[in-house]
C-alpha positions as CSV (number, residue, x, y, z in Angstrom):
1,X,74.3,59.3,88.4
2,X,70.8,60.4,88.2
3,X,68.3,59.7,91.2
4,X,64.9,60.1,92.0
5,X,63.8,61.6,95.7
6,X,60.8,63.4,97.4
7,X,61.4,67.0,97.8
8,X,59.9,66.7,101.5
9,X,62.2,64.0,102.0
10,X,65.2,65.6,104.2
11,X,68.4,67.2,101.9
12,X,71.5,65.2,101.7
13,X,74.7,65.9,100.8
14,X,74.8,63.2,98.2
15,X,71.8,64.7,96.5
16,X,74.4,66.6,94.5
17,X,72.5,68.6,92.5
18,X,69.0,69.4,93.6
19,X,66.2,69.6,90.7
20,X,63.1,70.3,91.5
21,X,61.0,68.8,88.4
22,X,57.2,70.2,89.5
23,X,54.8,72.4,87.7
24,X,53.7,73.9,91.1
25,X,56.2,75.4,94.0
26,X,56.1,73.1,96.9
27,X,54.5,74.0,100.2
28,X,56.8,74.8,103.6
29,X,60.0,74.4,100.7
30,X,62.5,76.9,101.0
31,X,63.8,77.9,97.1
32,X,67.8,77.7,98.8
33,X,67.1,73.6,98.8
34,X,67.2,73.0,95.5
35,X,69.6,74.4,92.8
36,X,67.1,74.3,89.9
37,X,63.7,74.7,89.4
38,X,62.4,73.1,85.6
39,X,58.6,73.6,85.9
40,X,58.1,72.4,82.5
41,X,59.6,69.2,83.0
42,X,56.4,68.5,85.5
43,X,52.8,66.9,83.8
44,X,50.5,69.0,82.6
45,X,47.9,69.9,85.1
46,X,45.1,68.2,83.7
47,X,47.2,65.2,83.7
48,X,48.2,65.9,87.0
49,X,44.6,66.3,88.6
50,X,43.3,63.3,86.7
51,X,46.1,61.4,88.1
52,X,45.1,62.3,91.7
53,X,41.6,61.7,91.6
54,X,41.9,58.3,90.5
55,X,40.0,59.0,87.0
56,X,43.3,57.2,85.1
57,X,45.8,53.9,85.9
58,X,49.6,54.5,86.0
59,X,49.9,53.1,82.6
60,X,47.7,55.8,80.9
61,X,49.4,58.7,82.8
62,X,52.7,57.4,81.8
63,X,51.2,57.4,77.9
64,X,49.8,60.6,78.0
65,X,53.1,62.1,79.9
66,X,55.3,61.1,77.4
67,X,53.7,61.9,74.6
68,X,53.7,65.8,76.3
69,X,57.3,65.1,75.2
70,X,56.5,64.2,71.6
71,X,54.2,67.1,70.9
72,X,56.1,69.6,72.4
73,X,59.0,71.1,71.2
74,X,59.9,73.0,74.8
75,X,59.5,70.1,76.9
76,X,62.2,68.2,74.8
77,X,64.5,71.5,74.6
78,X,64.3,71.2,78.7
79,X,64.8,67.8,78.4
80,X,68.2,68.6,76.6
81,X,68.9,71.6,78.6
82,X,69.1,68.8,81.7
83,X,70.5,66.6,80.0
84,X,73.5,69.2,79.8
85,X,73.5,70.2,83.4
86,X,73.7,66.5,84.3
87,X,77.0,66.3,82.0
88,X,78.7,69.2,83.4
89,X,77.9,68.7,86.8
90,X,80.2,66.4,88.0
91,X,78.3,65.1,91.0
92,X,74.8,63.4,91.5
93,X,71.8,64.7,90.4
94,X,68.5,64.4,92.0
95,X,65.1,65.1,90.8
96,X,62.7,66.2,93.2
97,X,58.5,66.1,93.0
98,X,56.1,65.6,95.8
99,X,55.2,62.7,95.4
100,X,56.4,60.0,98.2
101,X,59.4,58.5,98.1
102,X,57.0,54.6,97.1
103,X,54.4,56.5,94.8
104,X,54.8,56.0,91.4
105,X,55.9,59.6,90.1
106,X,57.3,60.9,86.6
107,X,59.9,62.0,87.9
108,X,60.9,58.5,87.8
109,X,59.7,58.7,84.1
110,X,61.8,61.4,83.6
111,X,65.1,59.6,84.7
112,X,64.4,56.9,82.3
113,X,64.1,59.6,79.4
114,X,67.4,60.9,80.6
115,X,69.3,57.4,80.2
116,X,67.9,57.6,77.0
């Protein structure tokens, strides 16, 4: 099972697998909490800072994010590359961002790709 979490939100043994899904290494995180780190999976940073400062709605940054995914080659080979980890786990996965646990977040995005 895939799930979605906040990477400030405190570790738990059914986390399973920890993947950190952020473009930027969050602060006071120690790198031992999580068992992967897929930068590339995170929004580009223009995307990102338009996000924050309010200049788009959820429903453009969820357009623009995945069509990252359309135009780029990498971003679907990571994509792939998770999808495989998540098979040969065995256990939960988790995908971590900073985003709040109630914020809307593509890492929620991203777990909907992966059911795909």
């Amino acid at each position: 099972m895939v799930k979605t979490k906040s990477v400030y939100s405190v570790p738990d043994e059914n986390d399973g697998l920890r993947v950190l899904v952020t473009r930027y290494w969050p602060r006071g995180i120690r790198k031992e909490a999580q068992d992967y780190w897929i930068r590339d999976l995170g929004p580009e940073p223009t995307l990102i800072k338009k996000w924050k400062a309010g200049e788009i709605e959820w429903a453009e940054f969820e357009r623009a994010y995945m069509e990252e995914f359309r135009k780029d080659a990498r971003k679907r080979e990571l994509l792939s590359e998770l999808k495989s980890i998540i098979k040969t786990a065995r256990k939960d996965v988790t995908l971590l961002c900073t985003c709040k646990e109630d914020e809307p977040c593509h890492r929620k995005l991203l777990k909907e790709m992966l059911r795909r």
